[in-house]
MMTF fields as JSON, N, C-alpha, C and O atoms, coordinates in Angstrom:
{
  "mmtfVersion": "1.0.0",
  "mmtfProducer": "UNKNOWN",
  "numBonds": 435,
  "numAtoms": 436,
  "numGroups": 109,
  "numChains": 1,
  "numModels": 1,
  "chainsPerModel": [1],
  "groupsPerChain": [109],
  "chainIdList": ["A"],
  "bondAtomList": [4, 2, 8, 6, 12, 10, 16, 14, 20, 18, 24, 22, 28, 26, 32, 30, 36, 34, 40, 38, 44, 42, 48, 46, 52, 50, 56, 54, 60, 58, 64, 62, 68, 66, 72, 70, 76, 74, 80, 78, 84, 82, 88, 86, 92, 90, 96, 94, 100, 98, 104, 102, 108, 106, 112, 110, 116, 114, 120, 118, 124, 122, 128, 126, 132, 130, 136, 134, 140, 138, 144, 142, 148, 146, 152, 150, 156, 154, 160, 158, 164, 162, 168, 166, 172, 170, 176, 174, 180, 178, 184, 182, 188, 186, 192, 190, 196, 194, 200, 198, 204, 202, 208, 206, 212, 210, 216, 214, 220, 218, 224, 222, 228, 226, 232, 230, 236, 234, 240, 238, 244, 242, 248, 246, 252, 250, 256, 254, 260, 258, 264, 262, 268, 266, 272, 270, 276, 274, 280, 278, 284, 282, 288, 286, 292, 290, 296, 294, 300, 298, 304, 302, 308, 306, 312, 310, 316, 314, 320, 318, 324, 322, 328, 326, 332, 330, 336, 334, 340, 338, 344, 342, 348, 346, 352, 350, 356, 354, 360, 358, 364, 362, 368, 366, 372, 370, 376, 374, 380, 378, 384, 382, 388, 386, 392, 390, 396, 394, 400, 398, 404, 402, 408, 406, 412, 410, 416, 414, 420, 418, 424, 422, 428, 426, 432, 430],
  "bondOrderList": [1, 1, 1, 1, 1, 1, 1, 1, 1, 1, 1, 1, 1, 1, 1, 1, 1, 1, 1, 1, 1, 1, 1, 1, 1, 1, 1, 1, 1, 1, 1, 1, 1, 1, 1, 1, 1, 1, 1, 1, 1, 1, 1, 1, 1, 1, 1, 1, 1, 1, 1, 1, 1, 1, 1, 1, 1, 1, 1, 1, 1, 1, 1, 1, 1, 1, 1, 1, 1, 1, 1, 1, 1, 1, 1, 1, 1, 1, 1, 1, 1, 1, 1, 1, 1, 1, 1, 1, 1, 1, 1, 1, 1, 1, 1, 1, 1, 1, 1, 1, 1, 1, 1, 1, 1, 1, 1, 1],
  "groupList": [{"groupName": "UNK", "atomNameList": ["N", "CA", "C", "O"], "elementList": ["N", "C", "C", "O"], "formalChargeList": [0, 0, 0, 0], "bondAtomList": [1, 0, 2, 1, 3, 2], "bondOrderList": [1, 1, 2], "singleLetterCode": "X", "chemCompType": "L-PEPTIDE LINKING"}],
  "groupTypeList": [0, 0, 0, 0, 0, 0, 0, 0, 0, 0, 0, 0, 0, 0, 0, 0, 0, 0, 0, 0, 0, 0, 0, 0, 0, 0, 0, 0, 0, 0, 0, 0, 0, 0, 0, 0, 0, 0, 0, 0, 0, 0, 0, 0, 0, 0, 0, 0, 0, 0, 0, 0, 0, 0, 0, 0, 0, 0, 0, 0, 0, 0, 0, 0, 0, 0, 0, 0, 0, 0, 0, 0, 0, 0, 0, 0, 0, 0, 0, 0, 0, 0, 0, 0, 0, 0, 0, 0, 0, 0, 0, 0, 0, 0, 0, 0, 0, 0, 0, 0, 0, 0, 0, 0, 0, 0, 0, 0, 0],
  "groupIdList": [1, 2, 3, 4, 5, 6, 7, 8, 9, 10, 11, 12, 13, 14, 15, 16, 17, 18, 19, 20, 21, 22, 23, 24, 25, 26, 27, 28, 29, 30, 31, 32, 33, 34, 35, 36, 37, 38, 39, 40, 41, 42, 43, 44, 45, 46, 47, 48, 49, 50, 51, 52, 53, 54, 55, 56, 57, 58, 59, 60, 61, 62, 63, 64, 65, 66, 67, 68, 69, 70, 71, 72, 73, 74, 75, 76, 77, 78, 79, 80, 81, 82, 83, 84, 85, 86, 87, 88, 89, 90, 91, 92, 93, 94, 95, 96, 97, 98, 99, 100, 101, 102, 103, 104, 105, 106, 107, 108, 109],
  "secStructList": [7, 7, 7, 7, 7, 7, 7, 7, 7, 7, 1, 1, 6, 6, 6, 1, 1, 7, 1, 7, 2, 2, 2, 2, 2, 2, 2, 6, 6, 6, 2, 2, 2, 2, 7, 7, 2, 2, 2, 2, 2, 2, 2, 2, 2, 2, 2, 2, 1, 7, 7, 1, 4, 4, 4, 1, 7, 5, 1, 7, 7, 7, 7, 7, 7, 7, 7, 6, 6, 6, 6, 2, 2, 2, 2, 2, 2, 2, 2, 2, 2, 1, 7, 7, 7, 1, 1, 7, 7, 7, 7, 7, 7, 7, 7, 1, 7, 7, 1, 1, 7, 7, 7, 7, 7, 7, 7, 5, 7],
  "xCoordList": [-110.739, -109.694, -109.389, -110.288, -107.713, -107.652, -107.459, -106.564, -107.889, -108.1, -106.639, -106.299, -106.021, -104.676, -104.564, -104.626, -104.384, -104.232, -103.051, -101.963, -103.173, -101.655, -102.203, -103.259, -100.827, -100.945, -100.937, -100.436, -101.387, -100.797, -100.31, -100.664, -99.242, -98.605, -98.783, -98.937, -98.757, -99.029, -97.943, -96.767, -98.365, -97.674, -97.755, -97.249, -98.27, -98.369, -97.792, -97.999, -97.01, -96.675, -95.882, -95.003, -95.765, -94.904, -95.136, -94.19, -96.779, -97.126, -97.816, -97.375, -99.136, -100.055, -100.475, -101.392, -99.804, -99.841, -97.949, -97.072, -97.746, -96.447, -95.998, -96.695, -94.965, -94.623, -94.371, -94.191, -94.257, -94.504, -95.77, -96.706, -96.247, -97.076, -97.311, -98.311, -96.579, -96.457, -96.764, -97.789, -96.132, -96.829, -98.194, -98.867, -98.708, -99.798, -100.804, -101.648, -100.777, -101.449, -101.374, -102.086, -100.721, -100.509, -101.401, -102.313, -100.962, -101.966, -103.262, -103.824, -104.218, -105.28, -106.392, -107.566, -105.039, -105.655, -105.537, -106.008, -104.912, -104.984, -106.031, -106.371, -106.554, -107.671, -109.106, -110.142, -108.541, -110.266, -110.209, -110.965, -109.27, -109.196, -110.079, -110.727, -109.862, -110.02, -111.473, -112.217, -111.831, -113.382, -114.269, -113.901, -115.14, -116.453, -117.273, -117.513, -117.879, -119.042, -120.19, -120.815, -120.152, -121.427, -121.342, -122.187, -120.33, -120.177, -120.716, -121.9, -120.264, -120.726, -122.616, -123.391, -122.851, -125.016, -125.392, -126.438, -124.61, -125.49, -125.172, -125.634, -124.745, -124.499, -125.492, -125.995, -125.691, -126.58, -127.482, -127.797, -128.341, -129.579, -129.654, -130.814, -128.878, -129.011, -129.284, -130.084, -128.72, -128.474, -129.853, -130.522, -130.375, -131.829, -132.767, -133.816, -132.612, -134.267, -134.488, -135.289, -133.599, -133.965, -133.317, -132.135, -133.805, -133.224, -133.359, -134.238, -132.12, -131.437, -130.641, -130.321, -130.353, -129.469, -128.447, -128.343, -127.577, -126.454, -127.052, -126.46, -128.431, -128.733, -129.673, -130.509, -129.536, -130.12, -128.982, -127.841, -129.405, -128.181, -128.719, -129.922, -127.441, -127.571, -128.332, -128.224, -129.032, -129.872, -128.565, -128.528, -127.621, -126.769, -125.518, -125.559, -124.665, -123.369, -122.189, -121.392, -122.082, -121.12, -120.149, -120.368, -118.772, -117.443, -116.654, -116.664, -115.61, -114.56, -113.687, -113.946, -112.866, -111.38, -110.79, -111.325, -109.39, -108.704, -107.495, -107.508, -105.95, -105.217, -105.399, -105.667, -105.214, -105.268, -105.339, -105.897, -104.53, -104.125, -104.951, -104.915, -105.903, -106.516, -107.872, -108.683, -108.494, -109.687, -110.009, -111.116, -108.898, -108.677, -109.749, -110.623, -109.679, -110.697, -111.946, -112.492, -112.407, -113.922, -114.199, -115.332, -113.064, -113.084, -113.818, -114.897, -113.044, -112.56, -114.139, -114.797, -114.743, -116.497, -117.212, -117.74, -117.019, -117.795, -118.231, -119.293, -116.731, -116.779, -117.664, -118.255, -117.732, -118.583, -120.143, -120.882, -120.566, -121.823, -122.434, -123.596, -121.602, -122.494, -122.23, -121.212, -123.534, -124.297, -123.884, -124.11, -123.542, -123.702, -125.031, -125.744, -125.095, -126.709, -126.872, -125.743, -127.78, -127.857, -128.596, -128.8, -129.208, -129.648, -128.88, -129.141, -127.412, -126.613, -125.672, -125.072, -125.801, -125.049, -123.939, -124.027, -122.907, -121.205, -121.476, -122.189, -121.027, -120.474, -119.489, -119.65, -118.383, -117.313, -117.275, -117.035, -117.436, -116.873, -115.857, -115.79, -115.055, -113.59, -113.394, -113.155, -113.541, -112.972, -112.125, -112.204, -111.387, -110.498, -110.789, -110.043, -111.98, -112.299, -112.518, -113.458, -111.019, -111.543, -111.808, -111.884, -111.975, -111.72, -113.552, -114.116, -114.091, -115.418, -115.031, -114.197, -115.994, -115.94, -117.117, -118.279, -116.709, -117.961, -117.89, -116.806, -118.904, -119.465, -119.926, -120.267, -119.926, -120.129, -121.585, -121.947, -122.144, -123.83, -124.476, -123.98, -125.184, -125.872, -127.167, -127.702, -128.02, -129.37, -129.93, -130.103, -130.709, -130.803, -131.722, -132.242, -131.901, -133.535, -134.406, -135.567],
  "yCoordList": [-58.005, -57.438, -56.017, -55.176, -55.643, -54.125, -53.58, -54.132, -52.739, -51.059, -50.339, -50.209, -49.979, -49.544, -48.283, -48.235, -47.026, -45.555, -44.909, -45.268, -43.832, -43.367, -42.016, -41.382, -41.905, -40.613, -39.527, -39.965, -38.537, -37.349, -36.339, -36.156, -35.616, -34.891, -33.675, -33.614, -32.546, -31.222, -30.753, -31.096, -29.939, -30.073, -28.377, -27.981, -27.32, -26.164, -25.355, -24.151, -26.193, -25.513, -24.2, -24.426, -23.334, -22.141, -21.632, -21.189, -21.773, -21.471, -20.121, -18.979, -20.725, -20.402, -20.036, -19.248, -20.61, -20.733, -20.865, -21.328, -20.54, -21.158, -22.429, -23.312, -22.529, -23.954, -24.588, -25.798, -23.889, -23.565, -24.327, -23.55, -25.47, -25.478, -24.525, -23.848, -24.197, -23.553, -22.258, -21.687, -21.874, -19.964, -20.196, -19.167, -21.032, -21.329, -21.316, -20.42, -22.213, -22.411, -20.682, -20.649, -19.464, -18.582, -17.49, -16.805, -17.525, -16.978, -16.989, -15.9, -18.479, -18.823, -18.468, -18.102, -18.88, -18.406, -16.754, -16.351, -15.943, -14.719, -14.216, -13.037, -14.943, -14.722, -14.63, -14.005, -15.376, -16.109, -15.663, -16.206, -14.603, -14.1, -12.406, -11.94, -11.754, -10.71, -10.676, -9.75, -12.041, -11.857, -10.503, -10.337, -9.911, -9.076, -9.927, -9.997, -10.949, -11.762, -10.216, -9.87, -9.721, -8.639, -8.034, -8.492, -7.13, -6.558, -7.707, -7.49, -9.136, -9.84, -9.754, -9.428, -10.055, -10.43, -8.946, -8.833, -7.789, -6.582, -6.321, -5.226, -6.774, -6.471, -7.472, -7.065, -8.9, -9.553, -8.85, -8.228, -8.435, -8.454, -7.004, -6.93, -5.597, -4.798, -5.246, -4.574, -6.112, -7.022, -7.218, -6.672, -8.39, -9.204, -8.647, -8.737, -7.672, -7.449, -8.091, -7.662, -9.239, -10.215, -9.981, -9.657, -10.088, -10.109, -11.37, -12.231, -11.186, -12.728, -13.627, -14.803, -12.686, -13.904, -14.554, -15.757, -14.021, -14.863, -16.108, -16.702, -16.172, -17.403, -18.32, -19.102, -18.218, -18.981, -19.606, -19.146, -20.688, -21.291, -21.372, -21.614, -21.063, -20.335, -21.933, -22.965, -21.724, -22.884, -22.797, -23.881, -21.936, -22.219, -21.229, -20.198, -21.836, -20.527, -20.901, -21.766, -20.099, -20.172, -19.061, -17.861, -19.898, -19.171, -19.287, -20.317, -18.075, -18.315, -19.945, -20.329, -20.685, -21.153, -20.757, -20.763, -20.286, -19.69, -20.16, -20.795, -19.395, -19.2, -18.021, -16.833, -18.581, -17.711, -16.472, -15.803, -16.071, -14.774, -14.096, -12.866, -14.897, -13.971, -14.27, -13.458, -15.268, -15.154, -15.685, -16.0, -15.711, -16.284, -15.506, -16.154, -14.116, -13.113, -13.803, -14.342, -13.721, -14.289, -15.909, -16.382, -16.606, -18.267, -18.109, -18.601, -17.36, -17.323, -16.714, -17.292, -15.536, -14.63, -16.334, -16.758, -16.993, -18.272, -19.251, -19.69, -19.389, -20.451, -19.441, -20.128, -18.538, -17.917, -17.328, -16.794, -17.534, -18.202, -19.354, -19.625, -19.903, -21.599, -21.726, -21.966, -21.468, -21.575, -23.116, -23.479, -24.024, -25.521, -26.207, -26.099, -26.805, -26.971, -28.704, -29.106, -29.726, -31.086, -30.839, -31.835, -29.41, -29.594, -29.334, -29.516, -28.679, -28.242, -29.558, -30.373, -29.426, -30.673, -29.48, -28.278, -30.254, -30.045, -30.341, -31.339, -29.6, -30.159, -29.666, -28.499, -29.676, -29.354, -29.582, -30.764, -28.824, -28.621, -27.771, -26.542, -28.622, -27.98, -28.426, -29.589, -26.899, -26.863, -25.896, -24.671, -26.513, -25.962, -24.943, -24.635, -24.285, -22.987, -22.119, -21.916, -21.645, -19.942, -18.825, -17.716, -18.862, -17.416, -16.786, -15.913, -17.563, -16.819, -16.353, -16.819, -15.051, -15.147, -15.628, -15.469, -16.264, -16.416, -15.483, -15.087, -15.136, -14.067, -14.93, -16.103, -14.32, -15.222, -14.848, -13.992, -15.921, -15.412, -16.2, -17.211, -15.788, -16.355, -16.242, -15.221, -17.771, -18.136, -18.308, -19.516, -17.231, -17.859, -18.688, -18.672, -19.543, -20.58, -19.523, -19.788],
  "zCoordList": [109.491, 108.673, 109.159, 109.19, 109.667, 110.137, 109.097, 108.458, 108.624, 107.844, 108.573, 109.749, 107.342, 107.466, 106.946, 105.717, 107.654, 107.136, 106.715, 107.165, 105.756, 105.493, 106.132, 106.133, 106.716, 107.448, 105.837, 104.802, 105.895, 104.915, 105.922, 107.087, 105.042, 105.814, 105.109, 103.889, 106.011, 105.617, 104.302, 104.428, 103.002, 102.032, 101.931, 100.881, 102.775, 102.553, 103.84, 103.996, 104.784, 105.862, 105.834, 105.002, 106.151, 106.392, 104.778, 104.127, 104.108, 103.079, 103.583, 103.72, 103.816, 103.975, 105.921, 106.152, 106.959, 108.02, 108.71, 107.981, 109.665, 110.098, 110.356, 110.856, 110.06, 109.953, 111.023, 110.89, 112.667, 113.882, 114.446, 114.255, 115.046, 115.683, 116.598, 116.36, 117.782, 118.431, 118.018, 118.391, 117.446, 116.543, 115.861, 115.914, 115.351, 114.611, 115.937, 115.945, 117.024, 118.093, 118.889, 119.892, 118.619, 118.876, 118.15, 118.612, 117.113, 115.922, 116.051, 116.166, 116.065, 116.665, 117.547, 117.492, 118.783, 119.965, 120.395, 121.458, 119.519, 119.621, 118.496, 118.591, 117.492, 116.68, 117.831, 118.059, 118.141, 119.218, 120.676, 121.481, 121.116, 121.891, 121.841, 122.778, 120.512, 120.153, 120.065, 120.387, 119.488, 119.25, 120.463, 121.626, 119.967, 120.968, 120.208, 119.003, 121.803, 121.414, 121.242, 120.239, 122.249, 122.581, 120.465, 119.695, 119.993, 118.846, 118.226, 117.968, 117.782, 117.082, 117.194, 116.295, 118.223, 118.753, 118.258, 117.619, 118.508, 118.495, 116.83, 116.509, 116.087, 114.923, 113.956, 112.909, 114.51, 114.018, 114.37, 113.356, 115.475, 115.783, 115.123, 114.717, 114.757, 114.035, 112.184, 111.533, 111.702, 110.379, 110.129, 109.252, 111.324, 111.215, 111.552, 110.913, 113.018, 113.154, 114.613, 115.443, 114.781, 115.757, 117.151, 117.268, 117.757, 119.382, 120.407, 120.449, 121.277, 122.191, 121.258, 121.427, 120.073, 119.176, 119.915, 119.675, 120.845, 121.286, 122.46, 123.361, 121.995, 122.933, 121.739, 122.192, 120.428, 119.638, 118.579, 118.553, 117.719, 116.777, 116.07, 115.966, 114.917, 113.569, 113.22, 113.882, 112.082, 111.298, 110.073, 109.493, 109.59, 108.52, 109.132, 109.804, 108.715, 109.082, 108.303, 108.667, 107.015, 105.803, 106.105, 106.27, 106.146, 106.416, 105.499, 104.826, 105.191, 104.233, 104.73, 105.87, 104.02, 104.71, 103.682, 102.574, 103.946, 103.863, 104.779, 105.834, 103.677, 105.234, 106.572, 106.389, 107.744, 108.752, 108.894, 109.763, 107.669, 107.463, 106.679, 106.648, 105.859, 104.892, 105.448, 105.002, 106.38, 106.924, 108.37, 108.807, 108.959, 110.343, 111.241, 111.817, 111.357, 112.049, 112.043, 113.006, 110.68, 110.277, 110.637, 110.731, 110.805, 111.602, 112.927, 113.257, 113.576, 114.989, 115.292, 116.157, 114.567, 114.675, 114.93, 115.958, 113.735, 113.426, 114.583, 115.024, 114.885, 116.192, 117.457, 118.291, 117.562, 118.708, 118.256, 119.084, 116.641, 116.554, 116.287, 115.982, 116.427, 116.621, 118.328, 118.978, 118.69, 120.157, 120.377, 119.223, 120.881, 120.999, 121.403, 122.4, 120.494, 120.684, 120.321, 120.036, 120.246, 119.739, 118.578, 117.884, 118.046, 116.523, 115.54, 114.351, 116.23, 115.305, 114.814, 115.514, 112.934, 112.398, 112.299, 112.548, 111.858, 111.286, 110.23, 110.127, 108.911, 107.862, 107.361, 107.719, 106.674, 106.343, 104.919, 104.67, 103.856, 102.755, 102.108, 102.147, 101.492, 100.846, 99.852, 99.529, 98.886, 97.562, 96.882, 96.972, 96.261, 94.962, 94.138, 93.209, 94.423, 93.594, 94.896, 95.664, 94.762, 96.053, 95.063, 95.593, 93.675, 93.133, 93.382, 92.723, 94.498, 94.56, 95.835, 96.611, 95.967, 97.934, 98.649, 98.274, 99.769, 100.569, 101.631, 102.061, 102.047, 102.831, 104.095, 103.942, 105.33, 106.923, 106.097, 105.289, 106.745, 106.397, 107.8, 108.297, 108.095, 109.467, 109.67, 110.103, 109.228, 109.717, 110.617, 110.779, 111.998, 113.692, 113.169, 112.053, 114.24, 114.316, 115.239, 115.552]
}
């Protein structure tokens, strides 16, 4: 029996992000361009205590989502501390209560 999907279609475009693939893919990649891996490791290892962090992976790493605009910077830090590693899981949770903040928080192993 084939399993039949409905596409959903974006319902917040040129809300929260541009309605622009193209500018959005701009936005992004100029988020993740800016990154200082070095500022990011020397700021953990000032934080923790710990040293060679940019060669270890985080055991937890909690990020705002948000639109681009209000936490894109702090995405873009994220993706350049998760080291790629085979112990690192993915999980993705999204919810409907932003009126808390989350804070990047970062566990090395």
């Amino acid at each position: 029996m084939k399993k039949e999907y409905t596409q959903r279609h974006p319902i917040v475009n040129g809300l929260f992000y541009p309605d622009s693939k193209e500018e959005l893919e701009n936005i992004i990649q100029g988020y993740i361009e800016r990154v200082d891996k070095d500022k990011l490791f020397e700021a953990v290892n000032e934080q923790t205590g710990l040293t060679g962090t940019g060669k270890r992976t985080p055991l937890v790493l909690i990020a705002p989502h948000a639109g681009y605009i209000f936490s894109g910077r702090v995405q873009a830090y994220s993706k350049f501390a998760m080291v790629p590693s085979p112990r690192l899981a993915r999980t993705y949770i999204q919810s409907s209560l932003f009126h808390f903040l989350l804070i990047l928080t970062i566990l090395w192993a």
